[in-house]
Residue frames as qw, qx, qy, qz and C-alpha x, y, z in Angstrom:
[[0.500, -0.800, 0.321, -0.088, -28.74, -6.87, 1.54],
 [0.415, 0.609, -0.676, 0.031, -25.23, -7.85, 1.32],
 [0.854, -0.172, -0.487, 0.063, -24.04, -11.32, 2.98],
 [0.409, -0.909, 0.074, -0.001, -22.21, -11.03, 6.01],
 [0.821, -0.110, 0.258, 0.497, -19.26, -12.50, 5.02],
 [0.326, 0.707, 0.359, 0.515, -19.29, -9.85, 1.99],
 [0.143, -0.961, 0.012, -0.235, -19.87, -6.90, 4.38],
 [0.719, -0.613, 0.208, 0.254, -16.54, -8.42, 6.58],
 [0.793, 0.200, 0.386, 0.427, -14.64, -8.44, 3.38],
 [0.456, 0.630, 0.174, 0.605, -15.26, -5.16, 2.54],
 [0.426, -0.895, 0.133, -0.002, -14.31, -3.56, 6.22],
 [0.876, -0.060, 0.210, 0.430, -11.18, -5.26, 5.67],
 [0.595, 0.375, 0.089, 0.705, -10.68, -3.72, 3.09],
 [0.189, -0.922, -0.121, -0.315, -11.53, -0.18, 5.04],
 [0.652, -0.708, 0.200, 0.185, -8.83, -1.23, 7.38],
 [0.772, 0.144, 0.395, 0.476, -6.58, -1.70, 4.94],
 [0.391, 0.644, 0.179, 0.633, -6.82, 1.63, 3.32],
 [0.411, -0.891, 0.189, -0.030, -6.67, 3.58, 7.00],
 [0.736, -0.444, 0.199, 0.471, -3.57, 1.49, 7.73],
 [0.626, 0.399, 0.187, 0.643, -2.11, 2.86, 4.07],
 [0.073, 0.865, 0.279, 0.412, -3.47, 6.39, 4.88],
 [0.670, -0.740, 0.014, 0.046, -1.84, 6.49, 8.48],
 [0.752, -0.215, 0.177, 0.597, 1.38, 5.38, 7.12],
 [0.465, 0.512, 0.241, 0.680, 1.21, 8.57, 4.78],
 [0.658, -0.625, -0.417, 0.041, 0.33, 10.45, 7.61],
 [0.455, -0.889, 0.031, 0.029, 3.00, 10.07, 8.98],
 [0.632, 0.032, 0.284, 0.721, 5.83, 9.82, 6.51],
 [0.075, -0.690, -0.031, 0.719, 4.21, 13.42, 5.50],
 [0.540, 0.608, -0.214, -0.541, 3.63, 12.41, 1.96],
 [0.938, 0.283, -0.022, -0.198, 3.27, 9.37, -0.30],
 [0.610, 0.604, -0.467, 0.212, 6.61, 9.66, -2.30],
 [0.070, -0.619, 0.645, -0.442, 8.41, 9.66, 1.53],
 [0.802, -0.121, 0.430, -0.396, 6.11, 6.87, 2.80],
 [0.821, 0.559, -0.104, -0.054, 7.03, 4.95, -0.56],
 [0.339, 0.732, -0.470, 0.358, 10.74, 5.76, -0.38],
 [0.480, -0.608, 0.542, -0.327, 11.07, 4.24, 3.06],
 [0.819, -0.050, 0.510, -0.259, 10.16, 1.04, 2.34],
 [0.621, 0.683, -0.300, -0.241, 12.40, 0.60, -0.62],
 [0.984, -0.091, 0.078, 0.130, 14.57, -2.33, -1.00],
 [0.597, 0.537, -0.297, 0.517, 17.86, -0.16, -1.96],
 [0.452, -0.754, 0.251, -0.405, 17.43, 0.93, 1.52],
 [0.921, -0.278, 0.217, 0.167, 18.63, -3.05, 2.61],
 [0.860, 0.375, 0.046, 0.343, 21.32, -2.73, -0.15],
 [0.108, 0.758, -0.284, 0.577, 23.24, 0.61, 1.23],
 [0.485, -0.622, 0.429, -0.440, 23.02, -0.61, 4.69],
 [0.332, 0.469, -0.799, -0.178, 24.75, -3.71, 3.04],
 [0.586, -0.084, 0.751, -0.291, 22.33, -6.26, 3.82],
 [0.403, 0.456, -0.618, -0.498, 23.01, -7.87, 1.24],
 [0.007, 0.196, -0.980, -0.034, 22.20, -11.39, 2.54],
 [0.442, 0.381, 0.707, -0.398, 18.47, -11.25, 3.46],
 [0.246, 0.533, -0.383, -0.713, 18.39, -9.57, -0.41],
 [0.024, 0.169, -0.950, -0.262, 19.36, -13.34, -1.80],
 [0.262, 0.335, 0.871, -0.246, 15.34, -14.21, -0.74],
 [0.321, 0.630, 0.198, -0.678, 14.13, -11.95, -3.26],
 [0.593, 0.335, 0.398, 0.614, 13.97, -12.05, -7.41],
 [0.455, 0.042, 0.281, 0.844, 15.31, -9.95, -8.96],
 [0.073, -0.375, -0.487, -0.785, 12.82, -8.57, -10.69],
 [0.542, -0.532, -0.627, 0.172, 10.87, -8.22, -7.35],
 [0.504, -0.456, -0.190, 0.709, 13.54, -5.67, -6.23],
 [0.354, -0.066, 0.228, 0.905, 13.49, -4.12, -9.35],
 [0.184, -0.554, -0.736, -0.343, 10.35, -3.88, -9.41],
 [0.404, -0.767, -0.459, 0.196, 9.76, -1.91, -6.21],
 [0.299, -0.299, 0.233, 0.876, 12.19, 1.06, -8.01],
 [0.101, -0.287, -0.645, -0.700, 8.87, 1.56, -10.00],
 [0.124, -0.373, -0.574, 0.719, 7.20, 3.20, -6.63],
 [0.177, 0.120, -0.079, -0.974, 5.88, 5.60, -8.78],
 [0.497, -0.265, -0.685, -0.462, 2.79, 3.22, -9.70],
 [0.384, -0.466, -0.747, 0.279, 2.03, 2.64, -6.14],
 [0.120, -0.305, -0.171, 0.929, 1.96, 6.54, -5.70],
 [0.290, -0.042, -0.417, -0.860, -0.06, 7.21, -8.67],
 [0.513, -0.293, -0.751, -0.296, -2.81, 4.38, -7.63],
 [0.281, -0.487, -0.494, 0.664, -2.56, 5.81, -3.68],
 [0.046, -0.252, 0.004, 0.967, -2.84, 9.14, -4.83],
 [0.414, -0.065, -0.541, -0.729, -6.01, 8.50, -7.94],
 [0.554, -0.232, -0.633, -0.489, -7.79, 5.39, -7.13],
 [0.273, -0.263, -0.815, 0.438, -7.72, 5.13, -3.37],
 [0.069, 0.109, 0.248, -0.960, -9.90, 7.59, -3.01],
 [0.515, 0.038, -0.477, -0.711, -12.23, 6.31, -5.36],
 [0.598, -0.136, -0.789, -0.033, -12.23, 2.96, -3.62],
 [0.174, -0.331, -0.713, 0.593, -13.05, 4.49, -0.37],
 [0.512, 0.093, 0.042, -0.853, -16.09, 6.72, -1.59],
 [0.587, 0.085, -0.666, -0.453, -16.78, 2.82, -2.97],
 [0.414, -0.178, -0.827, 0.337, -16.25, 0.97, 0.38],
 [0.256, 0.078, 0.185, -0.946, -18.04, 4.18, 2.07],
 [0.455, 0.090, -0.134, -0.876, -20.92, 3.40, 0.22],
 [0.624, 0.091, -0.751, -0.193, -21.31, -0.08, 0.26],
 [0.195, -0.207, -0.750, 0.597, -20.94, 0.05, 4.30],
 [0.155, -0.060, 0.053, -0.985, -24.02, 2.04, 4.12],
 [0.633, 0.032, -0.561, -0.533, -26.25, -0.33, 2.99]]
């Protein structure tokens, strides 16, 4: 039997992958859910000052969306037939 701490660790995560699933949901798909939350969004709507708290590479980094799609789209699933199965126990 798992510890209880353990078993709280791995609802977490469970909440964690509803809250992701909910936001796709209800952006209607990944890429759109993804695309909101994009940091060129601050830079067209010229907030350019809250920008300055970021590196660089941080920003540019989050123009590489497609990895967070590909790992939403493959391995969350995988990790929730994993958390699934572990809460069973």
């Amino acid at each position: 039997m798992y510890s209880e701490k353990a078993r709280h660790r791995v609802e977490n995560i469970a909440k964690k992958i509803d809250f992701i699933e909910n936001i796709v949901k209800e952006n209607s798909s990944i890429v759109y859910a993804l695309e909101d939350e994009r940091f060129d969004k601050l830079l067209h709507s010229g907030e350019l000052e809250i920008l300055t708290h970021f590196e660089k590479q941080d920003i540019k980094g989050s123009y590489e969306l497609h990895i967070v799609e590909e790992v939403i789209r493959e391995r969350l699933p995988v990790i929730t037939m994993s958390v699934n199965s572990a809460l069973k126990k």
